[in-house]
C-alpha positions as CSV (number, residue, x, y, z in Angstrom):
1,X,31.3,67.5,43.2
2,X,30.3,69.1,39.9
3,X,34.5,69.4,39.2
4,X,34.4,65.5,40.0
5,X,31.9,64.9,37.3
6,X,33.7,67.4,35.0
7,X,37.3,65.3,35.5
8,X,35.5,62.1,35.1
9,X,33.9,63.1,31.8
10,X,37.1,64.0,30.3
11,X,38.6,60.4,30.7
12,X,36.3,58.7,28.7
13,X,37.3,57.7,25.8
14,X,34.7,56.5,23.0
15,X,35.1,53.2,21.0
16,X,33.9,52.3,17.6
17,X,33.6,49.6,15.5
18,X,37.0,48.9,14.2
19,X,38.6,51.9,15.7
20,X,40.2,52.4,18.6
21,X,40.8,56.4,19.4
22,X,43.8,56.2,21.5
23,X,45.2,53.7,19.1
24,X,44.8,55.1,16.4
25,X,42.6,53.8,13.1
26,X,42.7,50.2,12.2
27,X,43.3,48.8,8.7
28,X,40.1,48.2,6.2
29,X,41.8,44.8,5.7
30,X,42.0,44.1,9.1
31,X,38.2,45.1,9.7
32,X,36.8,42.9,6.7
33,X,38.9,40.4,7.9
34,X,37.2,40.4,11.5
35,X,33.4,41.2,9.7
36,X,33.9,37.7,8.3
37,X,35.2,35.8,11.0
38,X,32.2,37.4,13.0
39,X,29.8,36.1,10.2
40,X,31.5,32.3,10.0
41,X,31.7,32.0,13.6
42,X,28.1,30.9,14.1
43,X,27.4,28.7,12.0
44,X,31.2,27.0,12.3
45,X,30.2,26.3,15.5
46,X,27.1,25.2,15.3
47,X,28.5,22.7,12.8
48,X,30.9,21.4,15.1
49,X,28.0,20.9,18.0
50,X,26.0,19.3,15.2
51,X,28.7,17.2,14.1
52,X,30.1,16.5,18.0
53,X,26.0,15.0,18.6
54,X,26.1,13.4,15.7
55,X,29.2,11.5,16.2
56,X,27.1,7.8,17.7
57,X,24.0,6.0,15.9
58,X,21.9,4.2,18.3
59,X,22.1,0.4,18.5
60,X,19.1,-1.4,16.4
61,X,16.6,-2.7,18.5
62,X,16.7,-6.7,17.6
63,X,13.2,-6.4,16.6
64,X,13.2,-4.1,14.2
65,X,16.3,-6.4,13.1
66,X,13.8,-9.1,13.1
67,X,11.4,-7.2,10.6
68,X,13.5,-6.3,8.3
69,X,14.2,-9.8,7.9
70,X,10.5,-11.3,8.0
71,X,9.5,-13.1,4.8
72,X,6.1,-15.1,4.3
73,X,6.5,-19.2,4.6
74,X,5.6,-21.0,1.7
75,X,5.7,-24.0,0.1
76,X,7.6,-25.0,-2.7
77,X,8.0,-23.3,-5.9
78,X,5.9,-25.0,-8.0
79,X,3.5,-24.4,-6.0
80,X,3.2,-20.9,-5.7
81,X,1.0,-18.6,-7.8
82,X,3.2,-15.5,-7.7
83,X,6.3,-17.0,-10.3
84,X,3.6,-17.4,-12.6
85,X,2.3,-14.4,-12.3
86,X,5.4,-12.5,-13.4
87,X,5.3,-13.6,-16.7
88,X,1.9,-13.4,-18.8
89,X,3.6,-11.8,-21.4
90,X,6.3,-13.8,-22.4
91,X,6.7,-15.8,-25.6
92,X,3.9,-18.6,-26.7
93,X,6.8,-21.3,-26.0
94,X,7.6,-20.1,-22.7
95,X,6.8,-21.4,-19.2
96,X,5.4,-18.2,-17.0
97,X,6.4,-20.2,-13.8
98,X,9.7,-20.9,-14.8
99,X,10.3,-17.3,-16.3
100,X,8.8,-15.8,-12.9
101,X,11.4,-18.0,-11.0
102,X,14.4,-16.4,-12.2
103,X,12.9,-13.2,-12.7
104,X,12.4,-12.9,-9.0
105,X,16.0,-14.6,-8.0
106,X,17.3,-12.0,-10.5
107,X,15.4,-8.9,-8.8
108,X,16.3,-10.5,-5.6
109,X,20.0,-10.7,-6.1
110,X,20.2,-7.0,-7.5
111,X,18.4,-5.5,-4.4
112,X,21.2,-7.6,-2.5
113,X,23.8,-6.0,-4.5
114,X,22.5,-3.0,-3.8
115,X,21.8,-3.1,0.0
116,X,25.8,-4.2,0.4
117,X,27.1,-2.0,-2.3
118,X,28.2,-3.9,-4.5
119,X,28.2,-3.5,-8.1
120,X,25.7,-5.5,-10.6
121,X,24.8,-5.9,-13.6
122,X,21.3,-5.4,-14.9
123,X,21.9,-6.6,-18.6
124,X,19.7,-10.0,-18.2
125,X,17.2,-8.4,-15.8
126,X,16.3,-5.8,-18.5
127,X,16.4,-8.4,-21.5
128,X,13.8,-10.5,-19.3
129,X,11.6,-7.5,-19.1
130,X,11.8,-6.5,-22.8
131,X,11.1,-10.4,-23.2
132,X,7.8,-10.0,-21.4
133,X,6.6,-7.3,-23.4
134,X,6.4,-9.8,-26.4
135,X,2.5,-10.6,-25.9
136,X,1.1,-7.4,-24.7
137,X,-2.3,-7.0,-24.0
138,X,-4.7,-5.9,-26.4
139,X,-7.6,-3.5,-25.8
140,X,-9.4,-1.8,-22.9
141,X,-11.5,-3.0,-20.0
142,X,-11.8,-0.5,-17.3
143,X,-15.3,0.6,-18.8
144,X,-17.3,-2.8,-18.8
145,X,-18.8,-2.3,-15.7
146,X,-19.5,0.9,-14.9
147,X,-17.0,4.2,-15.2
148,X,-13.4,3.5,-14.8
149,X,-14.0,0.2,-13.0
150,X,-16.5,1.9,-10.5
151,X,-19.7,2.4,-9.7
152,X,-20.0,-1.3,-10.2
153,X,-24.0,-1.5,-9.9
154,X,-25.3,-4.1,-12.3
155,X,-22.4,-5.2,-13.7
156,X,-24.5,-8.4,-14.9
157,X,-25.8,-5.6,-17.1
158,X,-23.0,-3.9,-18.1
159,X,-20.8,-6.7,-19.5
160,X,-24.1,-8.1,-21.5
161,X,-23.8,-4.7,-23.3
162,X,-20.5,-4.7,-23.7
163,X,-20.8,-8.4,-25.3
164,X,-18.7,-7.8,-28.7
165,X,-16.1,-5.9,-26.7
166,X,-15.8,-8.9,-24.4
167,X,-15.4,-11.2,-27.5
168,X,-13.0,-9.5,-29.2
169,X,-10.7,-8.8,-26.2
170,X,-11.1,-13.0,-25.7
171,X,-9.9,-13.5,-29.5
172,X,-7.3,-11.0,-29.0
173,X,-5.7,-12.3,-25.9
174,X,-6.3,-15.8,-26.0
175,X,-2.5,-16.6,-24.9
176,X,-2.9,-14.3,-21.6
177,X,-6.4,-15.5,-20.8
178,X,-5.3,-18.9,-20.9
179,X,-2.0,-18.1,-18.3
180,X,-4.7,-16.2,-16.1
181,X,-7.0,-19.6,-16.1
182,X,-3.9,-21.7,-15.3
183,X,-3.5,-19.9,-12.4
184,X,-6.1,-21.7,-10.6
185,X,-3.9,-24.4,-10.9
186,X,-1.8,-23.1,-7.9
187,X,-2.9,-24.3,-4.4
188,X,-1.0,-21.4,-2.8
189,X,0.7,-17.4,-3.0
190,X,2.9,-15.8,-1.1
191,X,4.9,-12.4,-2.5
192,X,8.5,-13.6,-2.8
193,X,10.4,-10.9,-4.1
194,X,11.8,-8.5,-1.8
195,X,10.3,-5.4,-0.8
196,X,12.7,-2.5,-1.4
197,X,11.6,0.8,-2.9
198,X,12.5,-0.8,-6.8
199,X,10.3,-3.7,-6.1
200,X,9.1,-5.2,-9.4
201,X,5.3,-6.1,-8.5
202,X,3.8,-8.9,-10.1
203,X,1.3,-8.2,-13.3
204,X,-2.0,-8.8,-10.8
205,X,-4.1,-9.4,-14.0
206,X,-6.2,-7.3,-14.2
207,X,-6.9,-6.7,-17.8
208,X,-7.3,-10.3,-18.3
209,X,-9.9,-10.6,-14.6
210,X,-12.1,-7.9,-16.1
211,X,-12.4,-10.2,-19.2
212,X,-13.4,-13.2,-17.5
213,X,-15.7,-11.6,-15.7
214,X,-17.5,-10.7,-18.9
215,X,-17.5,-14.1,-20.1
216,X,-18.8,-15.7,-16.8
217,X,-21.6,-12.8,-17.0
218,X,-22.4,-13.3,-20.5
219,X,-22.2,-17.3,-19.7
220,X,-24.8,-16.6,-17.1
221,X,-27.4,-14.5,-19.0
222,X,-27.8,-16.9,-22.1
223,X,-28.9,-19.5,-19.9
224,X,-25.9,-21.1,-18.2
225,X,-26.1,-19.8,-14.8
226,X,-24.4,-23.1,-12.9
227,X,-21.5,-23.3,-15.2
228,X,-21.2,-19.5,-14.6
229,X,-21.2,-19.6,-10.7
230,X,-19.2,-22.6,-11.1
231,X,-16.3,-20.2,-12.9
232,X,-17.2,-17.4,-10.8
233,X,-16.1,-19.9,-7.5
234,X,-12.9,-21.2,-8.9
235,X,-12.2,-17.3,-9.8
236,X,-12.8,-16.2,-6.3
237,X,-11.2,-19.4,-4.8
238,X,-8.2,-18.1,-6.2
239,X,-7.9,-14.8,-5.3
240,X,-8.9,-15.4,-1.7
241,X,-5.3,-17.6,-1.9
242,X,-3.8,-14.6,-3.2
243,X,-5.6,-11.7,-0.4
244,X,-4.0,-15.1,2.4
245,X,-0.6,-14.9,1.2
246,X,0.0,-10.9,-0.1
247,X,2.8,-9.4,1.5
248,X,2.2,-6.5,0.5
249,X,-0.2,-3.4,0.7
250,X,-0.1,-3.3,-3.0
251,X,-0.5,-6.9,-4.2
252,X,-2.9,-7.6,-1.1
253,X,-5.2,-4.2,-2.1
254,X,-5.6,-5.8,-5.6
255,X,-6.6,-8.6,-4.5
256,X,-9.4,-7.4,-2.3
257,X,-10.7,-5.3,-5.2
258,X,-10.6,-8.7,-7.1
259,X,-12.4,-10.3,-4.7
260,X,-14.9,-7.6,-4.0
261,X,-16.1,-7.4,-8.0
262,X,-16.6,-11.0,-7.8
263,X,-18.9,-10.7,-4.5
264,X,-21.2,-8.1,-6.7
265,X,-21.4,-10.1,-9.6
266,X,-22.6,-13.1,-7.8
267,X,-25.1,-11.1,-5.7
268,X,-26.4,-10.1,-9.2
269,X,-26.2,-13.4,-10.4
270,X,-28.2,-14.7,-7.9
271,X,-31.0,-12.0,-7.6
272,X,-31.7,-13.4,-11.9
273,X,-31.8,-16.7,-10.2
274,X,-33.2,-16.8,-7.1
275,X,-36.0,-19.4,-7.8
276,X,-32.8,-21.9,-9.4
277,X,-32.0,-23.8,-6.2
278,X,-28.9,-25.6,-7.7
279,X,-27.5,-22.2,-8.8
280,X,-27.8,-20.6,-5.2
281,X,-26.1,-23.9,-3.5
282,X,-23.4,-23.0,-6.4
283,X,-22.5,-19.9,-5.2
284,X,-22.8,-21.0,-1.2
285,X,-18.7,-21.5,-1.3
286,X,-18.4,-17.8,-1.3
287,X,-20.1,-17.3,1.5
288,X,-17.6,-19.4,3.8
289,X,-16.0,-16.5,6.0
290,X,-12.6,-14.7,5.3
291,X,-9.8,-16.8,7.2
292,X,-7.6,-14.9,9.4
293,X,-4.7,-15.1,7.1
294,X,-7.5,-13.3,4.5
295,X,-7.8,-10.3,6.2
296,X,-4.8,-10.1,8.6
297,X,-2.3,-7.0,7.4
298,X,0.4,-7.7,9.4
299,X,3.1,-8.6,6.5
300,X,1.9,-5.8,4.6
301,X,2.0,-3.0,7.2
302,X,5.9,-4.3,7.7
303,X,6.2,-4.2,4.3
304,X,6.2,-0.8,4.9
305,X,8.4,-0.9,7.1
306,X,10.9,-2.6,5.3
307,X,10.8,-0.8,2.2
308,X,11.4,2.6,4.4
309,X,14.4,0.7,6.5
310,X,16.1,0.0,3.2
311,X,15.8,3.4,2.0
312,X,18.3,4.7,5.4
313,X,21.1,2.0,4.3
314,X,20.9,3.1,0.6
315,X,21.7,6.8,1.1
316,X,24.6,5.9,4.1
317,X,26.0,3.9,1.3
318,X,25.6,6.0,-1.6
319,X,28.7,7.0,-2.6
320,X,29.4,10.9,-2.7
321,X,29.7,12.4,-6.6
322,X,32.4,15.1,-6.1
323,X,30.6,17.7,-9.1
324,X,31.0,21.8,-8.8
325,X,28.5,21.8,-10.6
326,X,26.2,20.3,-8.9
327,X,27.0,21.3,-5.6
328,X,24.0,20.9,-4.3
329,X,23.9,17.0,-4.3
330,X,27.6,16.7,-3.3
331,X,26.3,18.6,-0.2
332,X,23.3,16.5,0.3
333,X,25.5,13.2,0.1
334,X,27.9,15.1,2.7
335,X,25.3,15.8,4.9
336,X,24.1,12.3,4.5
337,X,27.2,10.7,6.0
338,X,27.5,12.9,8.4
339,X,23.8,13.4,9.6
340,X,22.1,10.3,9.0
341,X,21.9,7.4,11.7
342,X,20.5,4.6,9.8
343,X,19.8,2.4,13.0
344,X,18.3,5.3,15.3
345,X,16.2,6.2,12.0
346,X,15.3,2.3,12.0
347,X,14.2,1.8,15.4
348,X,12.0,5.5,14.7
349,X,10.2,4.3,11.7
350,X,10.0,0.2,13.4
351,X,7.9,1.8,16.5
352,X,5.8,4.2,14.3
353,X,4.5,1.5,11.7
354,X,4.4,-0.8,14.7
355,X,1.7,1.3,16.0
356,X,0.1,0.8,13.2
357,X,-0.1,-2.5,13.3
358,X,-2.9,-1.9,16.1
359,X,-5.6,-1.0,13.2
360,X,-4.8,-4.8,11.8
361,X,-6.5,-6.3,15.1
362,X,-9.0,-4.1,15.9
363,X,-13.2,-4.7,15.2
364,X,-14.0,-3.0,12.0
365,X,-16.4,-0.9,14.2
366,X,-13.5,0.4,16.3
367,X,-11.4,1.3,13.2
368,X,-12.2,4.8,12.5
369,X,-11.9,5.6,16.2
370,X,-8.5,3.4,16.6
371,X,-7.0,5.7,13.4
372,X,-7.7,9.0,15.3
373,X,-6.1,7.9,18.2
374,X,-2.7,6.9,16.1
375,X,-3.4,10.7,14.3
376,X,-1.1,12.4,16.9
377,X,1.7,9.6,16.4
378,X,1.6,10.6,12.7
379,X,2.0,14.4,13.1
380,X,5.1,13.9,15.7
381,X,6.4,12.0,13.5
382,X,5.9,14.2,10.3
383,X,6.9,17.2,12.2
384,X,10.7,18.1,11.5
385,X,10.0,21.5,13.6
386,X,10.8,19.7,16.9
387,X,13.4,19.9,19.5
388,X,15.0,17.1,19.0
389,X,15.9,17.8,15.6
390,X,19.6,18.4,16.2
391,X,20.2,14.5,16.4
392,X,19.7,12.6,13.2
393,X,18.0,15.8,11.4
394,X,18.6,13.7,7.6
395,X,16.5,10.4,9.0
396,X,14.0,12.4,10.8
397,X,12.7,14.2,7.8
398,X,13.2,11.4,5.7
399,X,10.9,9.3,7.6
400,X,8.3,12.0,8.3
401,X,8.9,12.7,4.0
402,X,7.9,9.0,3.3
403,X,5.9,7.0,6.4
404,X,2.3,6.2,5.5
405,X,0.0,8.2,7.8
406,X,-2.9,6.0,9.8
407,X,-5.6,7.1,7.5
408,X,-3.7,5.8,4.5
409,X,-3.1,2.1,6.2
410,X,-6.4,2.0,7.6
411,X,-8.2,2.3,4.2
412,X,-6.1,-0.1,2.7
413,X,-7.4,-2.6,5.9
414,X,-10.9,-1.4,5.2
415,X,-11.5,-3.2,2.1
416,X,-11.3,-6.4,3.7
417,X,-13.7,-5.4,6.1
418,X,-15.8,-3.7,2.9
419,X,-15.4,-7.6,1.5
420,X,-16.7,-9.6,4.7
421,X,-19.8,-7.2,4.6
422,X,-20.1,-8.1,0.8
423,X,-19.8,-11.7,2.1
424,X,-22.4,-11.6,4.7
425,X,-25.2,-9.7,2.1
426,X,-24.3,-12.8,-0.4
427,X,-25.3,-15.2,2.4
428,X,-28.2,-13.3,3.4
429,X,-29.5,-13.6,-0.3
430,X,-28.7,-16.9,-0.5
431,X,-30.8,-17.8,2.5
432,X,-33.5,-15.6,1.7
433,X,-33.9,-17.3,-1.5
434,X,-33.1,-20.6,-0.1
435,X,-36.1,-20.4,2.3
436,X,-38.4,-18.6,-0.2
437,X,-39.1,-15.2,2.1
438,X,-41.6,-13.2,1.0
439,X,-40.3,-9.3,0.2
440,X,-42.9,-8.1,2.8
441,X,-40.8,-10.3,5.5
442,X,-37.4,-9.7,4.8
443,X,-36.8,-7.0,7.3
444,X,-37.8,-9.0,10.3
445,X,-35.5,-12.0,8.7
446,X,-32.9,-9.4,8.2
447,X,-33.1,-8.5,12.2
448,X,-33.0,-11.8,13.0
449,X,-30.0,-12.9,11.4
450,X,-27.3,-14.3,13.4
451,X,-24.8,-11.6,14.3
452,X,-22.2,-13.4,12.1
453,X,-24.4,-11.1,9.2
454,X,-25.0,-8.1,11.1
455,X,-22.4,-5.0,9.7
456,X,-19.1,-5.0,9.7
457,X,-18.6,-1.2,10.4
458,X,-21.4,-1.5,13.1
459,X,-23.3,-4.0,15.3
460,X,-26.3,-4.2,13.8
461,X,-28.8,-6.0,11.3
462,X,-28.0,-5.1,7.4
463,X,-30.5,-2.2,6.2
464,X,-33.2,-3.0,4.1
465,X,-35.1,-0.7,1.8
466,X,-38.4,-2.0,0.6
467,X,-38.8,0.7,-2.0
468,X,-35.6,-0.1,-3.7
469,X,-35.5,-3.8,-2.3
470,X,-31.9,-3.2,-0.9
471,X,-30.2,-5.0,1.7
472,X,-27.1,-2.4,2.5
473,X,-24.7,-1.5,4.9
474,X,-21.9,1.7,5.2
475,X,-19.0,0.7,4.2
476,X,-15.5,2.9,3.9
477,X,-14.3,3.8,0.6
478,X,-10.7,3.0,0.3
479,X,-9.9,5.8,-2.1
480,X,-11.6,8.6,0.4
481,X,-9.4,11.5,0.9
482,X,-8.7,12.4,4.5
483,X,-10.6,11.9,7.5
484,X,-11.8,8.2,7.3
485,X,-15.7,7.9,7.2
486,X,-18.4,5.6,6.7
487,X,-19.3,7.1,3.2
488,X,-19.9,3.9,1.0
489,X,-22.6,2.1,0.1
490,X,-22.4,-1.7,-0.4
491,X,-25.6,-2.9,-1.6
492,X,-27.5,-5.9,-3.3
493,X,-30.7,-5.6,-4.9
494,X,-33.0,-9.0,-4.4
């Protein structure tokens, strides 16, 4: 046995890397030459299996076809607000409507070009905006009312202080304050232009709204208080067309803030007034509830949408810049073509923002629940660490790079439902003063308010403070960071 072993033993014959000992040694050449095939033989084929998967896209489901393609209805041309509003700062001799018109066919046609490929020239596009920088507007306005535009207490107040400022900023802009009153010319709005990620936005005024808000308050104080609600009306008549037809997260967020300084201007308004019947039946047109085209987001949310489908086709059609240089964007580009399915990344981001389009139906008091619930949508989709990563890896982390998370979408939708509260407080005031409660009553007339005036965020009576003779309700501040919460205060002081 132990001679068995012994023989065995002998026959074996070790092996090393590279050297085989009854063969003899083998070349350093030959050894490198295997290292690196070793070392590229991995990734190679792991290139190939990514490539081999990424050979199909998926076929586009027809309805995200169908919202890349959906445009608000409107009436003619003339008619609409927007043209208008893309030129307040063209010359004195100058139509802003008929500017705006070929402004936006101009922007229009250029993101056409660019969605096919095609080449275009931007010479008259740039000459019309150097054109509308020929009346710019003079001054400053954001610290009328309050800090930065906020805390927008007594702004009936605040603009009385700031008289001269308001003045001067009137005599200094006459040309743009007129455009911005001609405005209420316009029986309609709808966003026209179309929503790409270059997407010229119109100018939404607001210098030139902050100024006439001054005036209507300074109007107001020395004793005119009809003519003032009267302006204050046509004002918020306006922008209420504009928050119907927005088509966009952008101009439909500006026009709720818009709207919702108006709402505590009049409340203040009112609360100097409150014995002057004829001023209180002048405001009562603000107090007619939001329409449903008002607060609905649906064209916005699939603005969205849109602006992140158009983003896919641009980089499958960028062409490639060959540069040693820089290698690394010639390899992106590569890796592009080769990775990206622009219709599987379509249909992705169609059914994410379509699930956000849930938070535009829901009760305001379901909204903060509603977004948690579309939370773990959001961090699939922002995830690149997944499984299925090795089919269309460039769209998936494009998409989780640039889609708007829940939180972000519902606080845009929660200042309509801020501006409905607003709404309901106005009417409240308006019928407190209307039927001459006394103070001491208020909170029983408060609780027995129709429910149409109860809280928007919650199903119950406005609060009322009789210390600080405050009708209030907790609203959601569009600007909080995070987790959405009730952590505003809407108030009006009678």
């Amino acid at each position: 046995m132990f001679a068995l072993i012994k023989k065995a033993k002998k026959r074996y014959i070790p092996v090393s890397f590279g050297v085989v000992q009854s063969r003899g040694a083998v070349p350093m050449r030959v050894r490198i030459l295997r290292y690196v095939g070793y070392t590229l033989a991995v990734p190679v084929a792991l290139a190939v299996v990514l490539g081999l998967i990424n050979l199909h896209d998926r076929t586009l489901d027809p309805r995200a076809a169908d919202a890349m393609l959906q445009a608000p209805t409107t009436g003619a041309d003339e008619a609409n607000a927007m043209f208008a509003m893309y030129g307040p700062g063209i010359p004195d001799e100058e139509d802003p409507q008929t500017f705006g018109h070929r402004y936006v066919e101009a922007n229009n046609q250029r993101m056409l070009a660019i969605d096919e490929g095609k080449p275009y020239d931007q010479i008259e596009l740039k000459a019309m905006d150097q054109r509308n920088n020929s009346v710019p507007w003079v001054g400053e306005t954001k610290d009328l009312c309050g800090k930065d535009g906020k805390d927008r207490v007594d702004c009936l107040h605040d603009y009385v202080a700031h008289r001269s400022e308001i003045q001067k900023l009137a005599r200094d802009n006459k040309l743009r304050l007129a455009r911005y009153r001609a405005l209420y010319r316009y029986p309609g709005y709808a966003d026209r232009i179309l929503n790409r990620a270059a997407t010229a936005y119109p100018d939404m005024q607001g210098p030139e709204h902050e100024t006439v808000l001054g005036q209507i308050a300074i109007a107001a104080a020395d004793g005119n208080p009809d003519a003032a609600a009267q302006d204050l009306v046509t004002d918020t008549q306006f922008w209420r067309r504009v928050l119907a037809g927005a088509g966009t997260i952008i101009t439909k967020s500006v026009a709720a803030n818009h709207l919702a300084s108006n709402y505590a201007l009049a409340s203040q308004i009112a609360a100097r007034y409150k014995s002057r019947p004829s001023l209180t039946a002048g405001l009562a047109p603000m107090t007619t509830a939001l329409t449903p085209e008002e607060k609905d987001w649906n064209a916005a949310i699939n603005g969205e949408f849109q602006r992140q489908a158009y983003i896919y086709g641009q980089v499958v059609k960028e062409p490639v810049h060959w540069n040693i240089r820089g290698w690394r964007d010639t390899f992106e580009g590569l890796a592009a073509k080769a990775l990206l399915k622009p219709d599987d990344s379509i249909n992705r981001c169609f059914r994410y923002v379509d699930t956000l389009q849930s938070l535009n139906t829901v009760p305001a008091y379901n909204l903060i629940d509603k977004t948690k619930t579309l939370h773990g949508d959001f961090v699939k989709t922002v995830d690149i660490v997944r499984p299925d990563l090795v089919y269309n890896p460039f769209g998936k982390i494009l998409l989780g790079s640039g889609v708007a998370s829940p939180e972000t979408i519902a606080g845009h939708i929660a200042r309509t439902h801020n501006l409905d509260g607003a709404m309901r407080l106005l009417s409240l005031q308006i019928e407190i003063y209307g039927g001459k409660v006394p103070l001491k009553d208020v909170g029983a007339f408060v609780v027995k308010a129709s429910g149409t005036l109860y809280q928007p965020f919650d199903y119950a009576p406005m609060h009322w403070n009789a210390e600080s003779r405050e009708l209030s309700f907790q609203g959601i501040d569009p600007y909080g960071k995070g987790e959405l919460a009730r952590d505003m205060t809407i108030a009006v002081k009678l």
